[in-house]
N, C-alpha and C positions, 0 to 999 in steps of 0.2 A: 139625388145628388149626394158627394160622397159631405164627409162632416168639414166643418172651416176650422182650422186650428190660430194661434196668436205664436206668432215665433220674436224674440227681442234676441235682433242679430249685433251682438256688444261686440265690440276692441276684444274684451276679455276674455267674455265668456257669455254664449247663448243661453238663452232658457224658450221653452214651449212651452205652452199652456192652452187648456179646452174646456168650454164652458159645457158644462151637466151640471143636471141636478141644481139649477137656479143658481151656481156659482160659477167660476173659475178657478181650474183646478190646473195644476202644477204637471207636468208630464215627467217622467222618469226615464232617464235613458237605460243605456244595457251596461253601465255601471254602475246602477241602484242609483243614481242619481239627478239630483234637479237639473245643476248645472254642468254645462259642457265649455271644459274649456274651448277661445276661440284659435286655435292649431291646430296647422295641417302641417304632414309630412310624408317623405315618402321614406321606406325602410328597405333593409338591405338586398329587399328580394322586388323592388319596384312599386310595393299595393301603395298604396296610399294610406292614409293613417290619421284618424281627427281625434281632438278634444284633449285626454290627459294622454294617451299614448303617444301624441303627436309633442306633445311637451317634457315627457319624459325622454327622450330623445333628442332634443333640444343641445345640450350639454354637451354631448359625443357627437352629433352631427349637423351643428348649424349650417350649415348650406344646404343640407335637405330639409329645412323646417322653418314655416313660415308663422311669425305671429303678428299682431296689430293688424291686419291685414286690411278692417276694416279705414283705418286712416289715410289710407293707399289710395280708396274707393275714388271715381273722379278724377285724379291724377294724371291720369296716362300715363304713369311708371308703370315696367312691370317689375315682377317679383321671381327671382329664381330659384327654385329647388329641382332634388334631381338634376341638376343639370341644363335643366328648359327652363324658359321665361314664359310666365305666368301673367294674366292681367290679373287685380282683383276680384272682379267678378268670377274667374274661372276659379279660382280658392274660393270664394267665399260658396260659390254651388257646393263644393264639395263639404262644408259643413251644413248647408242646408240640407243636402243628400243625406248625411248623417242623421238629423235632427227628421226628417219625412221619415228615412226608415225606423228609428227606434219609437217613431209617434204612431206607426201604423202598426207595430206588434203592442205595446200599451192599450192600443185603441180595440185593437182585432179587426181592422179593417184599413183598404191601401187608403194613405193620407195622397190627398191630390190636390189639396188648394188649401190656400194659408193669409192671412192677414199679418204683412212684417214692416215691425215699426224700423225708423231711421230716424236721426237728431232734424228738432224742425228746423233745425238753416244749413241743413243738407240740401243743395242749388239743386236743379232739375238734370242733370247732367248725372250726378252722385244718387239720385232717384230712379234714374231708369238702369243708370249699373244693378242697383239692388236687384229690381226688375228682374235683371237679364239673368243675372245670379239663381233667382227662385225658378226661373225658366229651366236655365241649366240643370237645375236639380228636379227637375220634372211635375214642376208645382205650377200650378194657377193663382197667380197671385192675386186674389181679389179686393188688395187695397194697399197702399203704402200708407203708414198712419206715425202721425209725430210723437215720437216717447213721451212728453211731456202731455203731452194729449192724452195719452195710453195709460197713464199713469191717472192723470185725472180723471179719465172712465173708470179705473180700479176702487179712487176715491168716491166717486160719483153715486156708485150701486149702491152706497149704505146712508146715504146724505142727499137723496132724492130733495128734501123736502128742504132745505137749506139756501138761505141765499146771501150773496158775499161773495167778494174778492179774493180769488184765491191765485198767488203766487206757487208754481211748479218751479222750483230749483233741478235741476238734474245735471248733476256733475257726476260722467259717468269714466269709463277707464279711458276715452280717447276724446271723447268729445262734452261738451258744455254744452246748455241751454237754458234757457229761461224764458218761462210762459205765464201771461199773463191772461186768468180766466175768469167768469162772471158767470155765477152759481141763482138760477133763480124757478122752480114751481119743476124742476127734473131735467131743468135746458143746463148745458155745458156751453158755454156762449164763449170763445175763442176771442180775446180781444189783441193779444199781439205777442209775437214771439222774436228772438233775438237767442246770437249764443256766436259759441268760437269754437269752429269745426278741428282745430288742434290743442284742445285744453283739456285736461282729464288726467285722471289720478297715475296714469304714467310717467306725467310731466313731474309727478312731486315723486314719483321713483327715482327720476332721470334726476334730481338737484341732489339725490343721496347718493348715487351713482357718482356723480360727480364728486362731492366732498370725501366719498370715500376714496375716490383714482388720484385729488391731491394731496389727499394725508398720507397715500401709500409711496406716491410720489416724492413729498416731502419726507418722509424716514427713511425711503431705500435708495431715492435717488433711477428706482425706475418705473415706467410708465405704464400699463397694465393693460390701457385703452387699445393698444396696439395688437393684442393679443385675443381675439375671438373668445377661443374657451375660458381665457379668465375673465374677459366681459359678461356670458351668461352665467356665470356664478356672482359676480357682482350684483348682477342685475335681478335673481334669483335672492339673493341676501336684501338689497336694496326693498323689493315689496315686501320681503319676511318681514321686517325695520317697520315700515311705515304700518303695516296692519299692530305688530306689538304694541305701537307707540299711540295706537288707539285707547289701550285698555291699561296700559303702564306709563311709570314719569322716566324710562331708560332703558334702553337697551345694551346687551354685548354684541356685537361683529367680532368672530372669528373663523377666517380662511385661511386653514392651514397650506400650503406650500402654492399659494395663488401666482409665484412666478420665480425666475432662478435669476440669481446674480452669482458667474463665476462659478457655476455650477453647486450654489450655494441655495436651497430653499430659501424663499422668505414667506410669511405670513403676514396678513392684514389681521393688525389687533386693535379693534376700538369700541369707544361707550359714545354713542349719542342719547340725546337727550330730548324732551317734547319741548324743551324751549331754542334749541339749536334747531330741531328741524320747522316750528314754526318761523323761527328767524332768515332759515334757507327758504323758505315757500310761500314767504309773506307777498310776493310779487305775483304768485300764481292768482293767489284769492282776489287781490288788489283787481285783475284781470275781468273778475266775473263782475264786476262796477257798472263798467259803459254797458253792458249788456242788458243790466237790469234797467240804469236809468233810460234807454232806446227803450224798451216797451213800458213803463212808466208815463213817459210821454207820449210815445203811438197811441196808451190803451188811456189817455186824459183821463188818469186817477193821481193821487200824491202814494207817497210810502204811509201817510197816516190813514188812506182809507182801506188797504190792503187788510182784512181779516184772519189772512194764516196764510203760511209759508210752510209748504209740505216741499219733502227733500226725499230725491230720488236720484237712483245710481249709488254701487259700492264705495265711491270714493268720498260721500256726504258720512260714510260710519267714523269719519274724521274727524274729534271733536272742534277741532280749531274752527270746522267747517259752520258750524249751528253758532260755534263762539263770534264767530267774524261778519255771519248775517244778522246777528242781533244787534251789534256794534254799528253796523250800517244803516240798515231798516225801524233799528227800533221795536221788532218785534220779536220774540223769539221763534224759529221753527220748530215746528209739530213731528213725530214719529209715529205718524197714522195710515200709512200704506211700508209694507215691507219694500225696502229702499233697491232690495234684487230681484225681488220678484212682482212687483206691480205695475212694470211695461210689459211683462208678455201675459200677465193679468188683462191687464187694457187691451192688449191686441185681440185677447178669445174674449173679447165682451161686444166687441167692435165687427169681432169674425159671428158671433150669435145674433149681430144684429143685424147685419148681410142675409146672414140664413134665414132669417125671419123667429128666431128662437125667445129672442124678446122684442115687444110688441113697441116699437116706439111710441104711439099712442098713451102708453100708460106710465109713459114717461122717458128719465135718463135719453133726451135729443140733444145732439151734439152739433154744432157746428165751428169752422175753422178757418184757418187765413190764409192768402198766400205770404210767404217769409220774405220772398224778395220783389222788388218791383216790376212791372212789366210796359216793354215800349217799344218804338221804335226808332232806328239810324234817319236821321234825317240832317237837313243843313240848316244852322242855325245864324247863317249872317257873316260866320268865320270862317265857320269849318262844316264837312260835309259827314262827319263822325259825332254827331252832338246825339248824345240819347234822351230821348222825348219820350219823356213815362206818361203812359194810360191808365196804366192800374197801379196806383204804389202800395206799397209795402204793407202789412197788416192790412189791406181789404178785404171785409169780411165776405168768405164766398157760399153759394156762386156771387157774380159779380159783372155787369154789364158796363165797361166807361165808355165813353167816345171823345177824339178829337179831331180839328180840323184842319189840315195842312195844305200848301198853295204851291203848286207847280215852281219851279225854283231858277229856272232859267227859259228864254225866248220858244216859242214852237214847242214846247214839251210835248211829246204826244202819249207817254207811258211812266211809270214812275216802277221805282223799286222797293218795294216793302219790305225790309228786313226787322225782323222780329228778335230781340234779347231780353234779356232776363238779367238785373243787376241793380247795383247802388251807386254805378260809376257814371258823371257825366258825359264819360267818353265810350262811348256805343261800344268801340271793338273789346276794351278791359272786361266788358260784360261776357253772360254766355249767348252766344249765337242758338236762338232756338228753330230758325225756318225762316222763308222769305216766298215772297209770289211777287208777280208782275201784276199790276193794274195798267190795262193799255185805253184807247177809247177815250182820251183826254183831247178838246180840244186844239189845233194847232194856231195861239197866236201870240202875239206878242204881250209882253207882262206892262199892264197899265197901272194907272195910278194906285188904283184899288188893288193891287197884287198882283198872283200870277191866277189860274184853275186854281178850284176848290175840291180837294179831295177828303174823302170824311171817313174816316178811319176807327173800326167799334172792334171790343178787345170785349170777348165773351167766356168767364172762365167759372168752370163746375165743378160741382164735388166730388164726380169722378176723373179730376184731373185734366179735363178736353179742355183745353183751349180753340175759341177760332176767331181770328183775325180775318174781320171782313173790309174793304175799301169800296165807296161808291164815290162815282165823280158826280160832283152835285149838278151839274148841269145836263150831263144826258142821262144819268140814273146806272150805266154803266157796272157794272160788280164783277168783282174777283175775289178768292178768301182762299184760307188756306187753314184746315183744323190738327192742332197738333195735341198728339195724345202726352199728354207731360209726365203720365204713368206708365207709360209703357212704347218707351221710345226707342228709335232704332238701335242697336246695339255698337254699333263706327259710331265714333264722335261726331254730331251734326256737321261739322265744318273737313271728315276726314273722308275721302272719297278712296277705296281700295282698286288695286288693280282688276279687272273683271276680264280681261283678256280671255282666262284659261276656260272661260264658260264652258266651250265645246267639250273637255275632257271628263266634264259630272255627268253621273248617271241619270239625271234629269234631262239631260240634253237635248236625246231628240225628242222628247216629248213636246217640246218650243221652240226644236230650233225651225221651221218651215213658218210660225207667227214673227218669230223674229228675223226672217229675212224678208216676209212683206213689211213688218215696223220699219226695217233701213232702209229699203225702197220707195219707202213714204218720206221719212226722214229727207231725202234726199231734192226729193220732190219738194218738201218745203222749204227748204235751204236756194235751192233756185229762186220758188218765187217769194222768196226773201218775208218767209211766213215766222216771225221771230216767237211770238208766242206760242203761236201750236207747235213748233219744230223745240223750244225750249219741255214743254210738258209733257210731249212725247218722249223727247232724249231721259227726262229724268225718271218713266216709267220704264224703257228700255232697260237704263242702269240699275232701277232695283228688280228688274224679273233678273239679270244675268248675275246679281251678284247673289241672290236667294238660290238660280240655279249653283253657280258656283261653290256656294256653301252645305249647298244638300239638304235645303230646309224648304221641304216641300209645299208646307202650310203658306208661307210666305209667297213663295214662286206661284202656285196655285191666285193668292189674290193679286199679285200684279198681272202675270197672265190675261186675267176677267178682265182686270180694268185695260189693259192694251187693247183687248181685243174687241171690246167695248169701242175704244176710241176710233180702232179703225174701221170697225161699224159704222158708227155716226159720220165717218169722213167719206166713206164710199156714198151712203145718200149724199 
């Protein structure tokens, strides 16, 4: 099997890393360098273009150049360059594609599978984009792993023997978190995590950004924001500012001819200062509070029993940042893992540990939580939208819950399991992750005692499998439906595409003579009003035509089996 690399896919900027020689080691791209910026772009002859040449370009051709790309992730925006609209996922492959090939001449060997961290309250929806991403870029993704996790395994290898609370800060260029973990005999024991999927050191660009567009506003009387190429220069000065104003008490801003009055040049000339810019970003910090106190209370510890506060991500090199956790917590944070490079640290310790290159026996075991709760849409007396959690939030996994729920009106004879993932009372605000039928329920009327008893068990593991089983407690009855939370379909669970054009993929007739016995069974159930087999056939149909349609044969290949399967089993 080829080697597992750790890739930490940032807002900013990526890093690789691979564990030899008993450590984790830093990869080097084909700019002698650690870090890759995170841009993409396309340049005047069409190729594509990642990291700093995608940023160097920037400037002269914003519409062909994409950055942040990761904050996108999840969204269902897409993103334009070149002229075409882009989803996330498909930029963010093509810096994985970068990152796989400069790791495979480094290496001297093709890289083909990677361990890639994401923020742990990235929803399962923004998990399987990554996913799809590392797909795109022709990688086997052998684990999505929490940075703050990743970071703690970096921590972990040298403090086996250690036991204590340890808070993970990671304020990174787009995204927040904070994890709260339990250090004891070489176990990394995961006790809960929390964070804000749009907080990160861009945001305290974006307040310099701003202070800068109305001072210039306020001297020239004009507006700057309106104007593209003087925004990336802005924005270009704005992080210059905020890294100086790490290491100094002031800066100068000067852009000379940043826009024309009257065919008049004007320049942006200003001094800020580390006490004006903590005063402009004091509401960011204020921000990472409820985050800590949620896993505080999830992981039943106080701020006095917490032992160290390690800070990870570029945007903790902030002093205000170590200034304003001690203010709060009461303790000071630690600088005992490099703040840029001990997520993709963590990811090739995590990738060694898959490969079997360090022995878990002999120590450094990890385990982890889910971020968000898991349930299901049910009626709760009001309303038929009420979400009924199984597994909530911080459950240490794997993880087995069960509940028990009662037929909800007269004659039921089937129920609908719809499965989400959320913190919202109201089932549809959540993420829709899957749904099945349970049919086989008694038909009668709801007596005193209720209505049927259906028993509903929520089974979730370390490799991400979820499966949702339902039995009717009375004739034993079962239905379930296992969903991969790592590696999930690519269409949004709740987006069904057009499949019409199947016939015109190269795959075609290799199924089209199985798919025209599936519709003539189909149809056959539809008469005699066969609701569940005609439902579970329909939804094998629609994914062998849209895997045909897409030209992903791996895909098409396994629904194929299982159709053909089915109609096997129906011919007996």
């Amino acid at each position: 099997m080829s080697r597992i690399i750790g890739i930490d896919l940032g807002t900013s900027t990526t890093e690789a890393a691979v564990y030899r020689n008993g450590r984790p080691e830093m990869i080097i791209n084909f700019s002698n360098e650690i870090v890759t910026i995170s841009a993409v772009g396309m340049d005047d002859q069409g190729n594509w273009v990642v990291g700093e040449r995608a940023r160097a370009q920037l400037l002269l051709s914003p519409e062909n150049t994409a950055i942040e790309i990761k904050r996108k992730i999840g969204s269902g925006e897409k993103i334009s360059v070149g002229g075409t609209t882009w989803t996330p996922s498909e930029l963010s492959a093509r810096i994985l594609e970068y990152v796989r090939s400069y790791a495979s001449k480094y290496l001297g060997e093709d890289i083909q599978r990677a361990v890639i961290s994401v923020p742990a309250y990235f929803n399962e929806i923004q998990r399987q984009e990554t996913m799809a991403a590392g797909r795109r870029a022709g990688l086997i993704v052998e684990r999505i792993l929490n940075e703050p996790t990743a970071a703690a395994l970096s921590y972990g290898l040298d403090h086996m023997d250690e036991e204590s609370h340890v808070l993970v800060y990671d304020l990174g260029g787009g995204t927040f978190d904070v994890t709260l973990l339990e250090m004891f005999d070489g176990v990394l024991e995961v006790k809960a995590s929390s964070g804000d999927n749009q907080l990160g050191g861009k945001d305290f660009d974006e307040k310099i950004c701003e202070w800068m567009i109305r001072e210039f506003h306020r001297k020239t009387g004009v507006n700057p924001s309106k104007d593209p190429y003087a925004m990336v220069r802005i924005k270009d000065e704005a992080e210059r500012c905020k890294k100086m104003l790490s290491t100094q008490e002031s800066v100068s801003i000067l852009l000379p001819a940043l826009a024309k009055k009257e065919n008049t040049p004007l320049d942006l000339d200003l001094e800020l200062t580390v006490g004006a810019f903590e005063k402009m970003t004091k509401d960011l910090l204020e921000r990472t509070h409820q985050p800590i106190d949620v896993v505080l209370q999830d992981g039943g510890i106080s701020e006095k029993e917490i032992d160290r506060v390690i800070l990870v991500g570029g945007a903790t090199r902030m002093p205000m940042v170590a200034k304003e956790i001690e203010q709060y917590l009461g303790i000071r944070p630690e600088e005992v893992v490099d703040p840029d490079y001990a997520v993709a640290q963590g990811a090739a310790i995590q990738a060694a540990i898959i490969a079997g290159e360090i022995d878990p026996s002999e120590g450094l075991l990890m385990t982890d939580v889910n971020p968000f709760s898991l349930g299901v849409r049910c009626f709760d007396g009001f309303t038929d939208d009420h979400m009924s959690v199984v597994i909530p939030r911080n459950a240490t996994i794997p993880v087995t819950r069960k509940e028990v729920y009662s037929t909800s009106f007269d004659y039921q004879t089937e129920a609908l399991i719809q499965v989400y993932q959320g913190e919202s009372d109201i089932a549809s605000r959540n993420h829709f992750l899957g749904k099945f039928t349970i049919g086989g329920i008694p038909s009668r009327r709801i007596g005193r005692d209720g209505g049927e008893r259906v028993e509903v068990s929520f089974s979730y593991d370390m490799n991400g499998m979820l499966k949702v089983e339902a039995v009717v407690s009375e004739t034993g009855r079962k239905a379930s439906i296992q969903i991969d939370m790592m590696n999930g379909e690519e269409d949004d669970p709740e987006e069904r595409i057009d499949v019409s054009g199947w016939k015109r993929s190269t795959l075609a007739p290799k199924y089209r003579s199985l798919l025209r016995k599936a519709e003539r069974e189909l149809k056959k159930l539809e008469i005699d009003e066969e609701e569940e087999a005609f439902d579970e056939m329909e939804e094998i149909v629609y994914r062998l035509k849209r895997a045909i349609l897409k030209e992903d044969a791996p895909k098409a290949e396994e629904a194929g089996n299982e159709l053909g399967e089915l109609l096997l089993a129906g011919d007996e």
